[in-house]
N, C-alpha and C positions, 0 to 999 in steps of 0.2 A: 440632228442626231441620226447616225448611219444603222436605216432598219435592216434587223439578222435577217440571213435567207430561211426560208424551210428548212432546211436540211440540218443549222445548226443548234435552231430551235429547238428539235428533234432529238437530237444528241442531247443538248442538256435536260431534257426532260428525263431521258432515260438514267443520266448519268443521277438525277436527284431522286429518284426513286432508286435503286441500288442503294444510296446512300442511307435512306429512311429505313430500307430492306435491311440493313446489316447492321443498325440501333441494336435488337434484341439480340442480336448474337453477343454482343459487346456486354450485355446486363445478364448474360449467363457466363459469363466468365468466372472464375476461383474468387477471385476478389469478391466478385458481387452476391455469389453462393453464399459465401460466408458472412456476411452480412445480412442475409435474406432478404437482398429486393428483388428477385425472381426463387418460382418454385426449381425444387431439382429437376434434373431431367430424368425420364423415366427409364432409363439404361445408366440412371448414378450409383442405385444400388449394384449393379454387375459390376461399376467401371471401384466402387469400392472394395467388392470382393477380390478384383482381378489384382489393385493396385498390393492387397492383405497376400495373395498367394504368390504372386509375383517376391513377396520383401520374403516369404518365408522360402522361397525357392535358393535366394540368395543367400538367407543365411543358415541353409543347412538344414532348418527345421521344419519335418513336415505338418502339416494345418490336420490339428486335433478337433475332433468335433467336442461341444461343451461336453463335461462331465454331468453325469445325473445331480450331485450337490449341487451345482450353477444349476440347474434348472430350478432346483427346487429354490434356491435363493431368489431365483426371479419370479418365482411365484408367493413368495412370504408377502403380507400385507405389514408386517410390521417386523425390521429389521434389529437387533440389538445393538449399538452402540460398544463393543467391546473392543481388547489388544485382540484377545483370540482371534479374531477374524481377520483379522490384518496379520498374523503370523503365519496360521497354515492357508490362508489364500494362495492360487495359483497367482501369479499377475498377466493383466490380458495377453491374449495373443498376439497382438502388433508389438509388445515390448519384449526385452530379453528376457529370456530365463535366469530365477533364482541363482547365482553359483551355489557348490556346493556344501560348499562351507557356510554359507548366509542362510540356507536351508535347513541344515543341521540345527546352527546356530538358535535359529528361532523354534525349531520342533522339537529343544533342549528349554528354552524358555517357556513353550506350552505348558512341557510337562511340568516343569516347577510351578509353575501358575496352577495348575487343576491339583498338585498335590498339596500347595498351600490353600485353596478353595476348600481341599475336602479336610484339611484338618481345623479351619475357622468353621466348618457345617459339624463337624465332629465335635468340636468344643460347646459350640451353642448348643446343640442337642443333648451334652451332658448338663451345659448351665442349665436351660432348661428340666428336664429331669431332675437335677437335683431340686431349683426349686419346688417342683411337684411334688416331692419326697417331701420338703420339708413342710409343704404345706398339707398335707396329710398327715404328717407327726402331729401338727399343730393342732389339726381338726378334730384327731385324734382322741389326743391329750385333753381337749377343752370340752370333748363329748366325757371323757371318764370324770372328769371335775367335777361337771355337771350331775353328773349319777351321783358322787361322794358326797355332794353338797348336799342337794333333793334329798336322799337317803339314809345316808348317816349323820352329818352335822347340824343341819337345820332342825330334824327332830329333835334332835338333844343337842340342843343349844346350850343352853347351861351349865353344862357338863366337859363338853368337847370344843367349845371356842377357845381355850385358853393350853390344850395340847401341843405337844410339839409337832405330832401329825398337821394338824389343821394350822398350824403357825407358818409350817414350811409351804403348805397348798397357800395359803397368804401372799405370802410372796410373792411366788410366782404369776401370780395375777388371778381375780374373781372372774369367772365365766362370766358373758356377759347379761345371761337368763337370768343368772339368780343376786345381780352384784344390788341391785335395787334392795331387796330383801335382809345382805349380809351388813350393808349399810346402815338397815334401821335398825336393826337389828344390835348392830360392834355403838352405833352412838347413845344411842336409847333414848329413852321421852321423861327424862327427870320433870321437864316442866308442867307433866301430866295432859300434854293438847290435847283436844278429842277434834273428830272430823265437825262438831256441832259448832267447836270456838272456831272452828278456820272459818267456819261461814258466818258470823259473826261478826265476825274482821273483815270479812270480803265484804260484807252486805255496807259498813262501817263504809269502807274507805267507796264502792260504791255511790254511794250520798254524798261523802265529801267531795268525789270529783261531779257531782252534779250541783252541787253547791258552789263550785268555784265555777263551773262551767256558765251557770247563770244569773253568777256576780254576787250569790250569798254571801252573808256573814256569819250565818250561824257558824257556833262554836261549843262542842262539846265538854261537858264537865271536866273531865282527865285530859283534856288538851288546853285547859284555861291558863296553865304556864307558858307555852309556847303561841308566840305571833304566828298569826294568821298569814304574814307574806314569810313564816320560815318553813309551814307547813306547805304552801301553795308552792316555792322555788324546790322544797323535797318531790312533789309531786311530779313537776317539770323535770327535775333531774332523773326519775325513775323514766318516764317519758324520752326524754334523751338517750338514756343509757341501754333502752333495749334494742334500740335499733343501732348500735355499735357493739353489742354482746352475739361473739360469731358469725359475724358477718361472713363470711366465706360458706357456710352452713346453709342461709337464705331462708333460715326455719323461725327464728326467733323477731323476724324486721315485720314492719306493719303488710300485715294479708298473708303470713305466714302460720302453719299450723300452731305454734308453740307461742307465738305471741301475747294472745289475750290469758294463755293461763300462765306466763312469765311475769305479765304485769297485775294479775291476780294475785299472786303471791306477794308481789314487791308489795302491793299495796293493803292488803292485809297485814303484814308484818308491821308496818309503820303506825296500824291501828293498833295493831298487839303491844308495841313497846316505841309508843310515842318518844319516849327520852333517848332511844337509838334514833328511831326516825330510817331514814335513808344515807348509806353511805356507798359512793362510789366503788364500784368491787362487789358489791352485794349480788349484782347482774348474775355477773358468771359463778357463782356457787348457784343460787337457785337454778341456773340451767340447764348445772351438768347434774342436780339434783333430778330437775322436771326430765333429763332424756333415759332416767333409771327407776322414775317413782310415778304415782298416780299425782292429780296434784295436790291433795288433802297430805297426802302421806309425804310429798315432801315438802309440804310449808311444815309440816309435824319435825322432820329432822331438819329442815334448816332454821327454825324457832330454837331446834338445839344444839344445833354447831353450833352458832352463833353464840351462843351464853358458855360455850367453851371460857375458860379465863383469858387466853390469848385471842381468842378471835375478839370477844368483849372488851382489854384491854386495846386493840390497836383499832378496831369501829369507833368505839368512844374517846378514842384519840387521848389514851392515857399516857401524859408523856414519860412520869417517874417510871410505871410498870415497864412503857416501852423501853426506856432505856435499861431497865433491869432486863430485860431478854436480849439487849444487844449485847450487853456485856456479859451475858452467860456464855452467847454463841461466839464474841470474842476468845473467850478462854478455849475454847473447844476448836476454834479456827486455827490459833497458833499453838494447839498441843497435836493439830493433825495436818496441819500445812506451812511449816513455820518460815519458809524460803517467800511461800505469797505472801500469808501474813505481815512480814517486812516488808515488802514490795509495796501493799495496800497501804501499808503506814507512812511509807516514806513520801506515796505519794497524795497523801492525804484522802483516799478512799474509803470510807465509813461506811459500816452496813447499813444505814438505813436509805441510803445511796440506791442500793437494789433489792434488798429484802422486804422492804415494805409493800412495796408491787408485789411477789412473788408472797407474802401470809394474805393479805388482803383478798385475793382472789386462790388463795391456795393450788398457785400453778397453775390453774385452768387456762391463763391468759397466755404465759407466758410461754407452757410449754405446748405440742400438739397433746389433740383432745385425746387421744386414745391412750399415752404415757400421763399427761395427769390426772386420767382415770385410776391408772396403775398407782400410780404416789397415793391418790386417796385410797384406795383397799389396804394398804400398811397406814396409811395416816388413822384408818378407824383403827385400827389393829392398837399402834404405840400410842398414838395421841397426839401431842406438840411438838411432842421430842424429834417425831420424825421427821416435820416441815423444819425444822434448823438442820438436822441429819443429811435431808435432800438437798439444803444448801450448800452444803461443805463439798456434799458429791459433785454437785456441778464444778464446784469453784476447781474441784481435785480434778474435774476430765478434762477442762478447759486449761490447766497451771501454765501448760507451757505456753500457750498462747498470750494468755493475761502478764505471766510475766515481762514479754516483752512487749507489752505497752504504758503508753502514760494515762494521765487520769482521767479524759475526755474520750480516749477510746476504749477504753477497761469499761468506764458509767456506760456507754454506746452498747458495748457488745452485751454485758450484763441486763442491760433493759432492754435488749431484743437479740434472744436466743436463738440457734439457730434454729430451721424449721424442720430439719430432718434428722433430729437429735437421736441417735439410736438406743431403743430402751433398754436393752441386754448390755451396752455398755454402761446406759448411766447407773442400772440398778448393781454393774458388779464394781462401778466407783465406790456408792453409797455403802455398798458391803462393805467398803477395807476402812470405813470411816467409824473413831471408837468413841464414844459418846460418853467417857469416863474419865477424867483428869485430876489424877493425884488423889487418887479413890474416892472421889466426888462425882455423884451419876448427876446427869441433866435435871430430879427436880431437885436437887441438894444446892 
């Protein structure tokens, strides 16, 4: 092998070091910039000012310094997401200007935008408002109720229940201070309970469930008709049933405040009138009783709903009676609905289909707590007459709906009403509803 002289040796050393030397020039190239595998150079910021003044020289336009608005936008921590900002925005400076027609254009769409804003803030502000108004009517109204009730009627009870003043304050609904009071009051205590019998029954049914609980037989004189596993499956069924009575509520379910004296009641009652016993639906009257009474005083009025004739004939599961009440409220359905009426017939939809739900529980279930509070302050008021009356109402607000279905979604919607049933409607249904057919009143 022919060894190099010095000289040439020399030379390519030189020439490979140049070579190594002008590597990094090559990794600061545009290409490489823009990728960042080297840093900018430190005359990039000038060399990008220069390239900015340089394009505006050319086209005409001289370099604006930013506006005080851009400043402050570049100091906001948190920007809004809107059109507005994208309409009256300048666009940068490296790009063209708006024409002016595209400027207009959009500083004409602004406006419509902030004028359509302020009449959607104008609106809500009267919605609002007005609800305030109307809720001060209400609070209003419920405060003077309260004074006529406390002051005049409750005194003289005797007297002034049965006026057409206090008929009409009926209606419209019992405050909710004194509705406990107007209750025991409109049902009364024929059965003559004292608070001595309720503890009595309590102490009773007490012992029976300590009796069952460990594995007694004992069996009480006045319960010697009834088996001992019809008494113990009543007990379990009260048991069951309160902790599905208002569940949404969370007052009446076990470790609830309303619990132990809900199944106090149930199970006193069952000692009081062994031959009822417990009947599914009993839950929710004692409930809406216990969240308006003490509980002495409402085992006293629900001992007396309860031996109402209606309520006593559909408990005791009386069928002749029952079906004398369907065919009263028949007669009364097709003398005030006669297009559903047919409809119901045609397609075989019987009352007891959904009215037995709806007297069993006297609405409370079916409809929200605070309207079947309302139905019961006329229910003490009329009596029985008004739970079929309330029927007809619904049936009448609901017609055109029910008409156009068949009989699986008619039973559907009927045995689950809707949840936000409005009360000023249902009660101005009920109103056009006339309770007298061929000059035969409801108890005729």
């Amino acid at each position: 092998m022919m060894a190099l002289s010095p000289a040439l040796l020399f030379m390519d050393r030189n020439l490979l070091a140049r070579k190594q030397s002008a590597r990094p020039d090559k990794h600061s190239d545009l290409g490489w910039k823009l990728f960042g595998k080297a840093p900018l150079r430190e005359n990039a910021q000038k060399d990008s000012k220069r390239i900015q003044k340089e394009y505006e020289d050319k086209a005409g336009r001289p370099s604006k310094p930013p506006s005080p608005k851009q400043n402050v936008r570049k100091n906001l921590d948190f920007e809004p997401l809107s059109t507005t900002a994208l309409i009256l925005e300048d666009r940068p400076a490296n790009l063209p200007a708006k024409p002016a027609e595209e400027a207009q254009k959009h500083r004409q769409q602004y406006e419509e935008m902030v004028v359509q804003a302020k009449k959607r803030e104008l609106k809500e502000a009267q919605r609002r408002k007005k609800q305030l108004e109307e809720r001060c009517r209400v609070e209003e109204s419920i405060g003077n109720a309260v004074l006529t009730w406390n002051n005049e009627i409750l005194p003289n009870w005797e007297t002034m229940w049965c006026s057409r003043k206090v008929r009409d304050l009926w209606w419209q609904g019992i405050p909710p201070s004194v509705r406990g009071k107007v209750w025991s009051l409109a049902i009364g205590n024929e059965l003559n309970i004292t608070h001595e019998l309720f503890d009595i029954c309590l102490a009773r049914a007490k012992e029976r469930w300590r009796s069952f609980s460990t594995g007694g037989s004992e069996v009480e004189n006045e319960d010697a008709g009834f088996s001992a596993a019809d008494r113990e499956a009543s007990l379990e069924l009260i048991k069951l049933d309160i902790s599905r009575t208002f569940p949404n509520l969370c007052i009446f379910q076990q470790g609830g405040p309303y619990h132990d004296m809900l199944h106090s009641i149930l199970g006193a009652y069952t000692c009081y009138r062994p031959d009822v016993g417990y009947v599914q639906g009993m839950s929710f009257i004692a409930a809406v009783l216990i969240l308006n009474l003490d509980t002495a005083d409402a085992f006293i009025a629900f001992s007396n709903l309860l031996n109402k004739p209606c309520q006593m004939a559909f408990f005791r599961v009386d069928h002749g009676l029952m079906l004398t009440y369907f065919a009263a409220f028949e007669v009364f359905f097709e003398e005030n609905l006669p297009k559903l009426f047919a409809h119901f017939k045609k397609n075989n939809l019987t009352p007891d289909i959904y009215l037995i739900d709806w007297i069993f529980t006297l609405y409370s279930k079916s409809l929200p707590l605070d309207l079947a509070c309302r139905i019961w302050d006329v229910f003490c008021r009329d009596g029985e007459e008004f739970l079929f009356r309330t029927a007809l109402g619904i049936l009448k607000l609901f017609e055109d709906i029910l008409t156009k279905m068949d009989f699986i979604h008619m039973a559907q919607f009927l045995t689950r009403l809707p949840e936000d049933l409005p009360a000023e409607e249902l009660f101005a249904s009920i109103a056009t509803i006339q309770m007298q057919s061929r000059n035969k009143k409801w108890a005729q």
